[in-house]
C-alpha positions as CSV (number, residue, x, y, z in Angstrom):
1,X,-50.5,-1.4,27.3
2,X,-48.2,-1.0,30.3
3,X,-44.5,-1.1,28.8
4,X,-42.7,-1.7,31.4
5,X,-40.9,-5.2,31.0
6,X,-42.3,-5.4,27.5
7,X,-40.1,-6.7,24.5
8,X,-40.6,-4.2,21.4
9,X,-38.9,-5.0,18.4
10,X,-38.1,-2.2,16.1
11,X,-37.1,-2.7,12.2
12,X,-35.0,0.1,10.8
13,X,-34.0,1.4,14.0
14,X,-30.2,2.7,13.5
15,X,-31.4,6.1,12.6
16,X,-34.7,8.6,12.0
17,X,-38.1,7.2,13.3
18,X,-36.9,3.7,14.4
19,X,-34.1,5.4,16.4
20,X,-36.2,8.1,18.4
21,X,-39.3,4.8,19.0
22,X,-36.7,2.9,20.5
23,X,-35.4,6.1,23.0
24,X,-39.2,6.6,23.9
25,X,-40.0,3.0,24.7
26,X,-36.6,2.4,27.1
27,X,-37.8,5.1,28.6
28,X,-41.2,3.9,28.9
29,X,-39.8,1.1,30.6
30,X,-39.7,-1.2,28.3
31,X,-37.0,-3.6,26.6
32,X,-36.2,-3.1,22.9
33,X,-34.7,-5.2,20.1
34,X,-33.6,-3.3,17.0
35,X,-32.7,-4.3,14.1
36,X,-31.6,-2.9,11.6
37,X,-30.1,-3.5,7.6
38,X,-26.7,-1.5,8.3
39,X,-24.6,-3.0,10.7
40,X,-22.2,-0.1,11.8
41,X,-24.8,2.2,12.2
42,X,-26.9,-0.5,14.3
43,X,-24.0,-1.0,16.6
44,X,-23.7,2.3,17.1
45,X,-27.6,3.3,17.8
46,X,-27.0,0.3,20.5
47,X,-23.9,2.0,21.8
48,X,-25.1,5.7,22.3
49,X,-28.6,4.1,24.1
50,X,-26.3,2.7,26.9
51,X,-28.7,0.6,28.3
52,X,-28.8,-3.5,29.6
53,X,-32.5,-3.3,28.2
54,X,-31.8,-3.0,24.5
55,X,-29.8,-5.3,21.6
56,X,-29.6,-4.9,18.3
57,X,-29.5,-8.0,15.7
58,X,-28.2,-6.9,11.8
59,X,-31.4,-7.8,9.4
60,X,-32.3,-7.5,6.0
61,X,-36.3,-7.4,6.5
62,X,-36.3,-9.1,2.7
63,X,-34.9,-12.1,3.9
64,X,-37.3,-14.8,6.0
65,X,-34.2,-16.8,7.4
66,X,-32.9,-13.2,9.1
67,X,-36.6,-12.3,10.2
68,X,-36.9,-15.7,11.8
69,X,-33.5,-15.3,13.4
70,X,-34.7,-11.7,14.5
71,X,-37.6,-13.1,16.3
72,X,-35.6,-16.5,18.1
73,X,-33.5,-13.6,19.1
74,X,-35.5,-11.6,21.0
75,X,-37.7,-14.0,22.3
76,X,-34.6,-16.0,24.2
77,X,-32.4,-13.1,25.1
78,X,-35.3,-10.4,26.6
79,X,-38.6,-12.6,26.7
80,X,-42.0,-12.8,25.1
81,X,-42.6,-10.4,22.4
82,X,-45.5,-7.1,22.8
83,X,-44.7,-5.0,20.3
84,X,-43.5,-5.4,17.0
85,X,-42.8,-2.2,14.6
86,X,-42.4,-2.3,11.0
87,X,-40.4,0.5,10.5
88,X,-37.8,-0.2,7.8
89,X,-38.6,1.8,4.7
90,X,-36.7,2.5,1.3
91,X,-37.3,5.2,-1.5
92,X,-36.2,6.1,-4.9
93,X,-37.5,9.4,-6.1
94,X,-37.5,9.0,-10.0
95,X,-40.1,9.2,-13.3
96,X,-41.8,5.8,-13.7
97,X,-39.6,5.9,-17.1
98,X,-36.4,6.3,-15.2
99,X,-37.0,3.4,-12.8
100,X,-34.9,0.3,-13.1
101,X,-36.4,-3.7,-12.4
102,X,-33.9,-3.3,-9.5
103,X,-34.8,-0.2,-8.3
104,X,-38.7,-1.8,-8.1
105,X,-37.6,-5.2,-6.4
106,X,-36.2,-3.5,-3.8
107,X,-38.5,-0.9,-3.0
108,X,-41.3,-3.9,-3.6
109,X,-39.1,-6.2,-1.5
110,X,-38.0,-4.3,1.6
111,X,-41.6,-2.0,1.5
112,X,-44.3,-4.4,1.2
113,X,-42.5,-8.2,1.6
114,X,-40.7,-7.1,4.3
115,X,-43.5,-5.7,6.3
116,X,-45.8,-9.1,5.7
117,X,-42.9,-11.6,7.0
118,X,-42.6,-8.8,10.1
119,X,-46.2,-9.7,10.8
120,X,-46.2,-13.0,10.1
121,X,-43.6,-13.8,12.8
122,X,-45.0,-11.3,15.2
123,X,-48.5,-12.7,15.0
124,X,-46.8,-16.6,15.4
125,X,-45.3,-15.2,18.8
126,X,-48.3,-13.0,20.0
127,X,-51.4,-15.8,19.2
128,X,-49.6,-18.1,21.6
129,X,-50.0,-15.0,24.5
130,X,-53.2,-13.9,22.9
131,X,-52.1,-10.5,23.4
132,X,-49.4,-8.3,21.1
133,X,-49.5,-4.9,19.4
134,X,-48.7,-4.5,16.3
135,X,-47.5,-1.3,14.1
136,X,-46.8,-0.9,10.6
137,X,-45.5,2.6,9.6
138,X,-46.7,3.0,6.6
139,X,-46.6,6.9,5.1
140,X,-49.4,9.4,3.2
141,X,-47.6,8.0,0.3
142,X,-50.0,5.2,0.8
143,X,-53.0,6.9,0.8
144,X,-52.3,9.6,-2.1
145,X,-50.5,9.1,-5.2
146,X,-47.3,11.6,-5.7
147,X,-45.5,12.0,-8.4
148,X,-41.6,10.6,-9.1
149,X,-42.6,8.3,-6.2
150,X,-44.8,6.3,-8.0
151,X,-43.3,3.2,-7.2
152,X,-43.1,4.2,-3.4
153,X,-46.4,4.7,-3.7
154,X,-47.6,1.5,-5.1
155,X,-46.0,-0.4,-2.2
156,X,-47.0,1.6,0.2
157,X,-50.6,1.1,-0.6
158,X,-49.9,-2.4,-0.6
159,X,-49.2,-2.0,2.7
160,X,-52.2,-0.6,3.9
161,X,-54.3,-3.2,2.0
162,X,-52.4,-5.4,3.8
163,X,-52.6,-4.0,6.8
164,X,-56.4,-3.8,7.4
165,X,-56.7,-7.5,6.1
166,X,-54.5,-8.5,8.7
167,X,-56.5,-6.4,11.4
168,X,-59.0,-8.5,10.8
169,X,-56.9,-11.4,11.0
170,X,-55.3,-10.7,14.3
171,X,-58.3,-9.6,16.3
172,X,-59.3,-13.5,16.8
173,X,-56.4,-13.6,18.7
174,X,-56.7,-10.5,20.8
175,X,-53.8,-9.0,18.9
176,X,-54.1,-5.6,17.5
177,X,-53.1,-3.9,14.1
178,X,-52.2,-0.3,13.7
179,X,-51.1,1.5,10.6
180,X,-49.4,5.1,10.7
181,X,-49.5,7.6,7.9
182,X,-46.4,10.3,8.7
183,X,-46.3,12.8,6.4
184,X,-42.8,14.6,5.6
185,X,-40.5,13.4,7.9
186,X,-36.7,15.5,8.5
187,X,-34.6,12.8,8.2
188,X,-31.8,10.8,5.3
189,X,-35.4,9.9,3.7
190,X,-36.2,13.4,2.0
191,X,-32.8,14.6,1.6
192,X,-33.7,15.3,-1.8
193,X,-36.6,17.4,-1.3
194,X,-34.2,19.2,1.6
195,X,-31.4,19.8,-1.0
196,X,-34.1,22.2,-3.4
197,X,-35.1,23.9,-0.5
198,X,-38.5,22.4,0.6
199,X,-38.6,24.5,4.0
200,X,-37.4,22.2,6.8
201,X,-41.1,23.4,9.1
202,X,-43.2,21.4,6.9
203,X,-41.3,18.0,7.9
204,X,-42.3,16.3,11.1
205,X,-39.4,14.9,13.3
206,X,-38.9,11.1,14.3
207,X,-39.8,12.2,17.6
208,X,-43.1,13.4,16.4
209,X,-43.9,10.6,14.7
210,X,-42.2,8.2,17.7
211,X,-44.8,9.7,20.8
212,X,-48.0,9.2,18.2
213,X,-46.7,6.1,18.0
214,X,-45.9,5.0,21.9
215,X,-48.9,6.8,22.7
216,X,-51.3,4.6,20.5
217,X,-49.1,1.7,22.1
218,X,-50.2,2.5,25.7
219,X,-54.0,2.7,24.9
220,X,-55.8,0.8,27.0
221,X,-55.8,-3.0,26.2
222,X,-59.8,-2.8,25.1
223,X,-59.1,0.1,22.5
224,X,-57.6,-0.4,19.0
225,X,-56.4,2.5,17.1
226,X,-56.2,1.2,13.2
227,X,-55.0,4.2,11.6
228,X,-53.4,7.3,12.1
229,X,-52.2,10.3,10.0
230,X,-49.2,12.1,10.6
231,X,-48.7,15.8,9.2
232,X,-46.8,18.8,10.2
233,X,-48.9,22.0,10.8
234,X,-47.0,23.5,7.9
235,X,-47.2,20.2,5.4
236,X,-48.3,21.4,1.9
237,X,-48.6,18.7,-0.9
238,X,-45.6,17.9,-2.2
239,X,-45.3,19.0,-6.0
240,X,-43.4,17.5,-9.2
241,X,-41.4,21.2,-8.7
242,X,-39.8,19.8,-5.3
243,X,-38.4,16.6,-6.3
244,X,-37.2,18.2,-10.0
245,X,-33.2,17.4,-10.4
């Protein structure tokens, strides 16, 4: 896909990977809306990208009211959507027997619900242009268990169940589906694992993960890439050691 012109909407996009994919596609040429559960810190990711091609609208993925509202919103102020990016993402790193009912509901809620009503209302806007990208970021998490993030895992293989169903789904209307698998990441996310000194070279950075993901974006229009996996050259599994309080 050509981004110039393009509407992208980006979820979780104040900080980390949502941050550095919004810089990438602006300067791809494209036009971004991000959104984003923390208002200050949305205002000012919109502020220090200084551009007339970007807005940011506050959203709490949970909600279908504010996902609705997200995507009225950039449909009327920048134009069609292209890309949509289910980015926002939230952890607890616990014992199963520590976890809390809302501890789960929100990690079940904002994970997994919040990345199906992100599709659903990206695939209402791109079947009408028969053409649209979609990416869900999903994490290794979903494709091995690890342990205190055994919740975090759960959704996150929800997610990629999800995710190849919908695949399917979309393909009938020339709309494609693509799940990413980052490993470690260096941002707020593994702060923990930072603060017992997990060395900082076995973390990729948002931008890592943010030109995997632009560059899968601008495949040709005939080629679909449904998964891709994300690991630094220095990732090791992480171990119950790491995450210990």
């Amino acid at each position: 896909m050509n981004l110039t012109d393009k509407v992208c909407v980006v979820t979780g996009a104040a900080r980390g990977i949502g941050y550095s994919l919004a810089k990438q596609l602006l300067a791809a040429g494209a036009k971004v809306m991000l959104s984003d559960a923390d208002e200050k810190a949305l205002e000012e990711a919109v502020k220090s990208l200084a551009s007339d091609r970007v807005i940011g609208i506050r959203t709490d993925v949970r909600s279908e009211v504010d996902i609705a509202a997200l995507t009225a919103e950039a449909e009327s102020r920048l134009g069609p959507i292209a890309v949509w990016i289910n980015n926002a993402g939230v952890a607890r790193h616990k014992l199963i027997t520590e976890y809390t009912e809302a501890d789960i509901d929100w990690m079940m809620d904002v994970n997994y619900k919040g990345t199906i009503l992100g599709c659903k209302y990206a695939l209402r806007s791109m079947q009408e242009q028969r053409a649209g990208h979609i990416i869900n970021i999903i994490s290794t998490a979903g494709l091995t268990g690890v342990p205190t993030e055994s919740v975090y895992c759960g959704t996150k293989f929800a997610v990629r169940g999800f995710t190849q169903a919908l695949q399917e789904e979309a393909a009938q209307f020339n709309v494609r589906v693509s799940g990413i698998y980052p490993g470690g990441v260096n941002t707020g996310f593994w702060d923990i694992a930072r603060e017992q000194k997990s060395p900082v070279e076995k973390y990729l950075t948002p931008d890592d993960v943010a030109n995997a993901i632009v560059s899968v974006i601008q495949m040709d229009d005939n080629c679909v890439t449904h998964e891709i996996v994300l690991r630094s050259m220095r990732d090791a599994n992480f171990t119950l050691q790491e995450f210990e309080q």
